[in-house]
LOLO-70536 format. One record per residue: residue in three letters; x, y, z of N, C-alpha, C in turn. Coordinates in steps of 0.05 Angstrom, whole numbers, plus 5000, padded with zeros to 4 digits. Layout:
# residues N
ALAXYZXYZXYZ;...
//
This chain:
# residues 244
UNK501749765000500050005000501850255000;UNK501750384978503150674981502450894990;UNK504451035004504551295018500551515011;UNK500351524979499351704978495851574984;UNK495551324985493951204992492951165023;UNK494951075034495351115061494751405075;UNK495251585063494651855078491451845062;UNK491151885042488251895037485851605059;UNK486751415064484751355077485251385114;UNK487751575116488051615147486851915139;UNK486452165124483652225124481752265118;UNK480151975106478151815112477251845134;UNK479651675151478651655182478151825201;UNK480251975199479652245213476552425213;UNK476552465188473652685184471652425185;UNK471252145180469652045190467852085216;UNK470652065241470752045259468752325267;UNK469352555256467252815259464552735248;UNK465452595230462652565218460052445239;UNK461552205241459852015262458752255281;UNK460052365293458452495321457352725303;UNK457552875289455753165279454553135256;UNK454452855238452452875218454752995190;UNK456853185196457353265180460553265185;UNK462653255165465753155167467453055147;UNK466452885123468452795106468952945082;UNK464953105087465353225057465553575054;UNK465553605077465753935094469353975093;UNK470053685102472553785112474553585093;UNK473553485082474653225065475553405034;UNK472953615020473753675004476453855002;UNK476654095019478454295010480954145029;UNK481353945036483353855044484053685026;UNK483753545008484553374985484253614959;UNK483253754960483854014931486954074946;UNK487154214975489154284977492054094968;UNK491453844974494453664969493853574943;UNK492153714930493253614891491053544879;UNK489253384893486753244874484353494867;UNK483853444836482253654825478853474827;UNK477053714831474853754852473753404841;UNK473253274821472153124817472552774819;UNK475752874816477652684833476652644868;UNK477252904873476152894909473452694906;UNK471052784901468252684909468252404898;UNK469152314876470052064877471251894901;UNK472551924909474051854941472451814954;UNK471252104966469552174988466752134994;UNK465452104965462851974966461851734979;UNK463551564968462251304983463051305007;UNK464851425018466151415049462751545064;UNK462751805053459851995069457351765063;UNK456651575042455851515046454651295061;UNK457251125064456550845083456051005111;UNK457751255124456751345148454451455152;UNK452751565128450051645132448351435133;UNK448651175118446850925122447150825149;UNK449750785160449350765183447350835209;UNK448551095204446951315222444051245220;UNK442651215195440151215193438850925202;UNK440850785196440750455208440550355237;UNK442150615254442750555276439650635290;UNK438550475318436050625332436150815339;UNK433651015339433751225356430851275359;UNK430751445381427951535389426051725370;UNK428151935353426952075338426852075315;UNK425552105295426252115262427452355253;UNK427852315228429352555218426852705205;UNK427352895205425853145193426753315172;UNK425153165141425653155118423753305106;UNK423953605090422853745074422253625051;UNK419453615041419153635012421053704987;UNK422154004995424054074976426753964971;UNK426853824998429953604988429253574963;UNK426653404951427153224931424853484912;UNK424053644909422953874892424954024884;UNK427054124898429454354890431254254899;UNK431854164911434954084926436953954911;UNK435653744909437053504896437153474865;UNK434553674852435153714820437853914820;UNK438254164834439954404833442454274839;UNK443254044856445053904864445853774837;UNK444753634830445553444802446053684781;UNK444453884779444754044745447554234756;UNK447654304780452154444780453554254778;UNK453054084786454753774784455553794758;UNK453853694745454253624721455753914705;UNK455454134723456654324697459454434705;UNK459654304738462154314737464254084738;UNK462953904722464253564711464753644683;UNK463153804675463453874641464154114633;UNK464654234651464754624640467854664651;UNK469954734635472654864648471955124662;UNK469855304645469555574666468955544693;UNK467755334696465955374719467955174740;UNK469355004725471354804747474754894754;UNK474655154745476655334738476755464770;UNK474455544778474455724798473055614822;UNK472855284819471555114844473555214880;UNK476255274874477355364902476055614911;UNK475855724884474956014908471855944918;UNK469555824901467055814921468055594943;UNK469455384943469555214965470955394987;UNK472555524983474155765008471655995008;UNK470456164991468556315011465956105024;UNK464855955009462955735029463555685055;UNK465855615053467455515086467355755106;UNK468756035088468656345108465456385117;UNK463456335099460556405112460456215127;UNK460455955122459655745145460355805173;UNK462955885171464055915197462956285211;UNK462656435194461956635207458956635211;UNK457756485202454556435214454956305237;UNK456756015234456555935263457456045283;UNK459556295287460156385304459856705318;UNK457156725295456257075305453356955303;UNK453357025334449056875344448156965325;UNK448257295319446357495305445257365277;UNK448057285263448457245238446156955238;UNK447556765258445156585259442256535268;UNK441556745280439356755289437156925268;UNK438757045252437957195228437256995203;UNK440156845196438656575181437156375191;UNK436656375208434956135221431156345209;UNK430856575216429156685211428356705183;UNK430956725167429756705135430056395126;UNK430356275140430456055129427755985145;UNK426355975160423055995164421556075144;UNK421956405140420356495112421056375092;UNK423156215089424056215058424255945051;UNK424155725063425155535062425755375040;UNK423355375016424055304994426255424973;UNK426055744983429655784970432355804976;UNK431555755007434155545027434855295008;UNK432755174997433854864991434554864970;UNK433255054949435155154930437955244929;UNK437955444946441155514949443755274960;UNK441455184974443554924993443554724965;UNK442254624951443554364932445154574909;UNK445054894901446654914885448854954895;UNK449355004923452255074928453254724944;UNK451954534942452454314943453954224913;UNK452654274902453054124872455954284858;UNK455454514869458354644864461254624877;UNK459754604895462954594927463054434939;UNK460854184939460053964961460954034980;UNK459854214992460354365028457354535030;UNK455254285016452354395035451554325055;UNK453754135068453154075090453854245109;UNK455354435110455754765123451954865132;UNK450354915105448554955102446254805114;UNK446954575114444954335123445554325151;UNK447454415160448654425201446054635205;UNK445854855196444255035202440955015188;UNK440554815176437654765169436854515196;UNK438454335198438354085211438254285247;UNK438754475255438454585284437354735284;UNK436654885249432854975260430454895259;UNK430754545258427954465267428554245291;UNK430154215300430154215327432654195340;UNK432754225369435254185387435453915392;UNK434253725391435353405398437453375383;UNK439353205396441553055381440952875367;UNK439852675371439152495354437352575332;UNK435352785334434052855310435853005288;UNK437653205298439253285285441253175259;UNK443052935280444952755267442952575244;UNK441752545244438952385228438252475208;UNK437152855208435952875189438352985170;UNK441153095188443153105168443452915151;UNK444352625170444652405147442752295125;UNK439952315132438252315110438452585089;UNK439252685090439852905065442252785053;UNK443652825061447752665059447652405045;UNK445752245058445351945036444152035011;UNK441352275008440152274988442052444974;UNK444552664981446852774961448352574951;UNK449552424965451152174960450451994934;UNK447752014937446351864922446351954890;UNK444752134883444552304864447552414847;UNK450052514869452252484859454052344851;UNK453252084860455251834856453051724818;UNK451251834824449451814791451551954776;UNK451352264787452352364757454752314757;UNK456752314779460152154769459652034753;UNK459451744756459151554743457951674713;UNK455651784700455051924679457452044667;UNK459352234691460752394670463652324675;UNK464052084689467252064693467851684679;UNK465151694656464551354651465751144663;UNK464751094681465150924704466250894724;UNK468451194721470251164736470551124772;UNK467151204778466851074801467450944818;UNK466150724796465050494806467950174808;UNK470950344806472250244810472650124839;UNK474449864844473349704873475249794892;UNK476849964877478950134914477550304925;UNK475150394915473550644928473150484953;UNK471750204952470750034974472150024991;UNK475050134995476050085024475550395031;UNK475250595017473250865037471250765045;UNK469750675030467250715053467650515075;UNK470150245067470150075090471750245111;UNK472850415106473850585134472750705147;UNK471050895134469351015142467750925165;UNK465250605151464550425161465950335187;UNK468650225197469350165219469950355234;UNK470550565231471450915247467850935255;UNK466650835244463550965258463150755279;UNK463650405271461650305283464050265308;UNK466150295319468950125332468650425350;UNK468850715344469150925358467551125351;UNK466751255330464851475317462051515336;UNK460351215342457951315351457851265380;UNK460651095394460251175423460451465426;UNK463351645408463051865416461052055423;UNK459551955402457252165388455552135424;UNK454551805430453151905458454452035488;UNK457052015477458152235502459552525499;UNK458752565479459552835465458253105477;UNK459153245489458653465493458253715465;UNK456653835464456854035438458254185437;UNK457554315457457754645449461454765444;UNK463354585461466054655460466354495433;UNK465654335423466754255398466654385374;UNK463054485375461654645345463654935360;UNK464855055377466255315371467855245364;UNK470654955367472554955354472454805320;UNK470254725321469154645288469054935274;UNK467655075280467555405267470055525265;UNK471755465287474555595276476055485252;UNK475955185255476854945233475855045216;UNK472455065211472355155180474255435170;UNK473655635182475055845184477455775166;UNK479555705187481555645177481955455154;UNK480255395140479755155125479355295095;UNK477955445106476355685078479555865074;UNK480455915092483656155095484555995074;UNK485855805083486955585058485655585038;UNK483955485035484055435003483355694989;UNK483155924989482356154982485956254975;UNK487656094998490856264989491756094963;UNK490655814967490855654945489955734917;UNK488255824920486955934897487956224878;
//
């Protein structure tokens, strides 16, 4: 097993490991960290797809008291707007030209919503009035940056404070992105998928959830983690924006 393989599925494991406890991690933090060390955007989601996905089946597999709480518009706007940037930035040089700079400012808003109440208590309010063009914006800047799960942290805690409902209805969005994107790869990278080394991501992924990921998750405290998660993005967006 060589070096460059080896670091790609140690982080695998790593942002798994986020994943499992907050719903969100491989593909938040997975993308602009593999643009940064070389792989171009479509290369990344190849990798990272099936990893986000075996941990969202999980999640949804695993019991819990609450269900997830799933909008209509996932599948009315979300998930069409998600597949049609996909596809245009699998096929368009203009538009795959300048994928660092939206994945570095995506990351700077994510993190300055989560960390100014105002800012979030403000989108939590238009995202009440607005919700169907929340889910629009969230699958196009998914389909562009795959970092709507930035977006989806803050749709998934304004319909409720439980943890378990939370982690849930993230991963039910995350499987149904997963889903839909691993379509159009496969459409525009002819086959290139569906090659069988992908299967040891999601098999990492898969053991980082079920061996350590979801004990964490039931003894996880929040609130000191999501402030040093908001800095991470932060600094996450800094990077790839100098990259760019």
């Amino acid at each position: 097993m060589d070096f460059e393989l080896l670091a790609l599925l140690g982080i695998i494991a790593a942002f798994s490991l986020v994943q499992s406890v907050f719903g969100i991690g491989i593909l938040v933090f997975g993308t602009p960290t593999l643009l940064l060390i070389g792989y171009d955007f479509i290369e990344a989601l190849s990798h990272l797809l099936p990893a986000s996905c075996a941990v969202s089946v999980l999640q949804l597999w695993m019991p819990a008291a609450s269900p997830a709480i799933v909008s209509p518009n996932l599948f009315r706007l979300c998930l069409p707007a998600t597949v049609v940037m996909l596809w245009l930035v699998g096929t368009s040089e203009a538009v795959s030209g300048h994928i660092h700079l939206f994945v570095g400012v995506m990351l700077l808003f994510a993190a300055l919503v989560r960390l100014v109440s105002r800012l979030r208590a403000g989108l939590d309010r238009l995202l009440a009035r607005h919700e169907a063009i929340y889910h629009l914006i969230m699958g196009i800047v998914h389909g562009l940056t795959n970092l709507g799960g930035a977006l989806l942290a803050v749709l998934a805690g304004s319909v409720s404070q439980d943890k378990d409902t939370v982690r849930r209805t993230v991963a039910y969005y995350y499987l149904a992105f997963s889903i839909v994107q691993m379509a159009v790869l496969v459409a525009i990278t002819d086959h290139h998928l569906l090659r069988l080394e992908k299967i040891e991501n999601a098999a990492v992924s898969a053991a980082v959830f079920l061996t350590i990921g979801n004990r964490l998750f039931h003894l996880a405290s929040n609130r000191g983690f999501h402030h040093a998660l908001s800095v991470f993005i932060a600094l996450c967006g800094i990077a790839v924006l100098l990259k760019s």
